[in-house]
C-alpha positions, 0 to 999 in steps of 0.5 A: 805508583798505585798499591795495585801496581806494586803488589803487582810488580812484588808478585812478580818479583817473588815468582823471578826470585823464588827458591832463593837463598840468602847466604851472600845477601846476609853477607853482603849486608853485614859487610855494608853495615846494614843495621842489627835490627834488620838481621833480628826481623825474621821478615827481612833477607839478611840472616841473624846466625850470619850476622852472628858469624861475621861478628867473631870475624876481625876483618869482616867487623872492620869493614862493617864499622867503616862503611857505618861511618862512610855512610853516616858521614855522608849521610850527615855531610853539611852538618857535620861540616857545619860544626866542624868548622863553627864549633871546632869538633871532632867526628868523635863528639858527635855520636848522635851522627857517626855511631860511637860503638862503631868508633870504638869498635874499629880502636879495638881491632886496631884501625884509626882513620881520624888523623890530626891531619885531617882538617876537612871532612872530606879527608876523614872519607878519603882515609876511610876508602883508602882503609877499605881498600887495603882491607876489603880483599881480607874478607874474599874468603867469606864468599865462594870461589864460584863468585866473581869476587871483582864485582863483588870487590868493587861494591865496597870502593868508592869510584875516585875515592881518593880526591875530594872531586870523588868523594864530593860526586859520591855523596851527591849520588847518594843523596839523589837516590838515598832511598834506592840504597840497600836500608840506605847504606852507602855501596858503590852502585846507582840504583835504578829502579832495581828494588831491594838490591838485598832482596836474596841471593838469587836476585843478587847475583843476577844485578851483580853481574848484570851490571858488569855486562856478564851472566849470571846463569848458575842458579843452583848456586843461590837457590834450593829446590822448591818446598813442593818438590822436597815435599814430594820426595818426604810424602814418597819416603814417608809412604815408603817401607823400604827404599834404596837409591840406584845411581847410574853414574854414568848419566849423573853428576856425583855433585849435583847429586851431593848436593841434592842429598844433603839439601834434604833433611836428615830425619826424613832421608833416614828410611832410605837403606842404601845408595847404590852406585853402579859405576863403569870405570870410564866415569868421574872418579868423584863417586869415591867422595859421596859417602864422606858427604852422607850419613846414608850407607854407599855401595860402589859397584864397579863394572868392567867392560867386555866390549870398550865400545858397550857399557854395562851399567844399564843392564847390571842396574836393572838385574840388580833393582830386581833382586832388591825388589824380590828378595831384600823386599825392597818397595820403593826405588830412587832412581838418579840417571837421566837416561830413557833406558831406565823405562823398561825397568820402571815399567817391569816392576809394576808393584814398586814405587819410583821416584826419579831424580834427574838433570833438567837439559839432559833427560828428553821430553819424551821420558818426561811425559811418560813419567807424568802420564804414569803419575811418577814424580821426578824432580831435577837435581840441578835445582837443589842448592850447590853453592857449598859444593867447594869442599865436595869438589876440593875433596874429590880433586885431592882425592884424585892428585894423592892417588896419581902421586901415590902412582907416580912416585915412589921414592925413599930418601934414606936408601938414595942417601946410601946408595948415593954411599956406595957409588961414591964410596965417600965415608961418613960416620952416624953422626956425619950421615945424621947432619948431612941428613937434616942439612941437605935431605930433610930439607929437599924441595919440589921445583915447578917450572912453567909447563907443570913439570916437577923436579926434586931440589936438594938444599946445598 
């Protein structure tokens, strides 16, 4: 292939995988083993505060220094063979092949895979695989819940592992494709023609998934808005004297706008004064969690209705952007709904600045190109990276399950005890109350059955 053709190809690639982050790469290439060196080049993908993390993880480092001396050995096979056999040496006296660091790192976290038992090399790569795969399930939770952990999982077990046919068909597939490798680090894949597998994470997952016949389709989860787009939500705050955020929760989504929120950065979101969240009370309950998650001031703002067929939210949002606009002389306004009603407030107040955030398959083309015409940037929230949105959205499911278990049971255990007293007229002293409290009381459990339904369980 000419320079030409690859510069082409390399072009292309950036524009496909633009936007990307580099979180699950960085992990991915830790866990293969991919060198330190490549970590501390700012122009590689894997990430050196990653690197820095996984370090202090035990399970993470074991899997590392496995497949650091899986693939040496496989990298070095015949020779390491050669002298096994001739000259009666132990992978452990041949560091300039297996790295010794690696070695001993995996003593000091108490993993051995050399055994006296092992007499042919293949055996040392068979215990290496068994090890990984008794392990490699440890490491899960330092990926995200929304990735497929399956595929994931099977990068790091090599097919047929465990007999010397399967070690024997892994080494000559990675002999035959050594250079298709990620830095040439043994994972279980065949290139083909894929380019650097560890490019970023947005081009990661994609072959991932690929590979097992499925789709990757949350980009928002590897990738972040573009520098453009967050530049022009800086230059309108930064030109701004005042702006308020107004959020019609009924036509936005609170973790996509969380997200948004918190991929921007701090210094330049602090001239916003306020979040204004109009909310009917028919919408996601998730709105009560934003402002765990920002530094900026939330105002919740509930709306009941009068009629349950017609919402209200529209015609509050718009009443109360005018009062902030003409008496809190408020200049600017960030408006977070993808609904076309916002138009006639937009075009009202002709002396106030807009910026409007919206998601990409909900707002019509029509509001697009009225925007565009009127020189009003927007931007969609879906772009924004999500992939750390699990705290947001565990916070707002506990949230939510405290709050029905607040409404559905209320019960005290010390005045069952007595009246359970009473109705039995069984007499006991403090001190029998006491025992029988910590004996049978104290330790009362909930009982699930398979419909979900809970039922309270005294110890006998």
């Amino acid at each position: 292939m000419d320079s030409s053709i690859s510069a082409s190809v390399l072009d292309e690639e950036k524009k496909i995988y633009s936007c990307s982050t580099y979180e699950l790469v960085s992990k991915a290439a830790y866990l293969i083993g991919v060198p330190k060196r490549i970590f501390e080049n700012d122009h590689e993908p894997p990430k050196m505060e990653v690197y820095r993390e996984l370090e202090k993880e035990k399970n993470a480092r074991i899997i590392r220094n496995l497949c650091i001396a899986r693939t040496s050995i496989l990298r070095n096979y015949k020779v390491i063979n050669q002298k096994m056999h001739r000259e009666y040496l132990s992978i452990i006296s041949m560091p300039e092949y297996v790295p010794a660091e690696s070695l001993r790192q995996l003593e000091e976290d108490g993993v051995y895979f050399i055994k006296k038992s092992s007499v042919k090399l293949f055996q040392h790569i068979i215990e290496i695989n068994r090890l990984i795969s008794n392990r490699i399930n440890n490491c899960k939770p330092l990926f995200p819940l929304w990735l497929n952990w399956k595929y994931l999982q099977e990068l790091f077990l090599m097919p047929n592992g465990f007999t010397e046919e399967g070690t024997r068909a892994a080494s000559g597939a990675y002999y035959s494709h050594l250079s298709g490798y990620p830095y040439q680090m043994y994972l279980n894949w065949i290139p083909d023609n894929d380019g650097n597998l560890l490019y970023n994470d947005k081009k990661f997952a994609t072959i991932l998934y690929q590979w097992h016949g499925d789709d990757f389709t949350e980009y928002s989860r590897v990738s972040d808005a573009s520098s453009y787009v967050k530049g022009g939500i800086y230059d309108f705050i930064g030109e701004s004297q005042k702006v308020v955020v107004v959020v019609d929760c009924e036509n936005s989504d609170p973790y996509k706008l969380c997200a948004a929120l918190r991929g921007l950065d701090g210094e330049s979101t602090s001239k916003i004064a306020r979040i204004l969240l109009f909310d009917d009370v028919h919408t996601a309950s998730a709105w009560r969690i934003l402002e765990s998650f920002t530094k900026i001031p939330v105002e919740h703002i509930l709306i009941e209705r009068v009629k349950q067929s017609k919402s209200l939210v529209d015609i509050k949002l718009t009443a109360r952007a005018c009062q902030e606009h003409y008496q809190n002389q408020v200049d600017s306004f960030i408006i977070v709904s993808s609904d076309s009603d916002y138009w006639g407030l937009i075009s009202s107040l002709s002396e106030a600045r807009f910026l409007v955030m919206i998601e990409r398959e909900k707002c019509g083309p029509d509001m697009k190109r009225a925007m565009g015409e009127s020189g009003i940037f927007y931007c969609y929230i879906d772009d924004f990276y999500s992939g750390n949105s699990e705290r947001i959205k565990m916070s707002a499911l506990f949230k939510e399950m405290y709050r029905y278990l607040d409404q559905s049971i209320h019960l005290n255990v010390n005045e069952m005890f007595q009246e359970a007293l009473r109705a039995t007229r069984v007499t006991m002293t403090e001190a029998e109350q006491r025992q029988f409290y910590d004996k049978h009381i104290r330790q009362m459990r909930l009982v699930i059955d398979g419909d979900g339904n809970v039922s309270i369980e005294l110890k006998r």
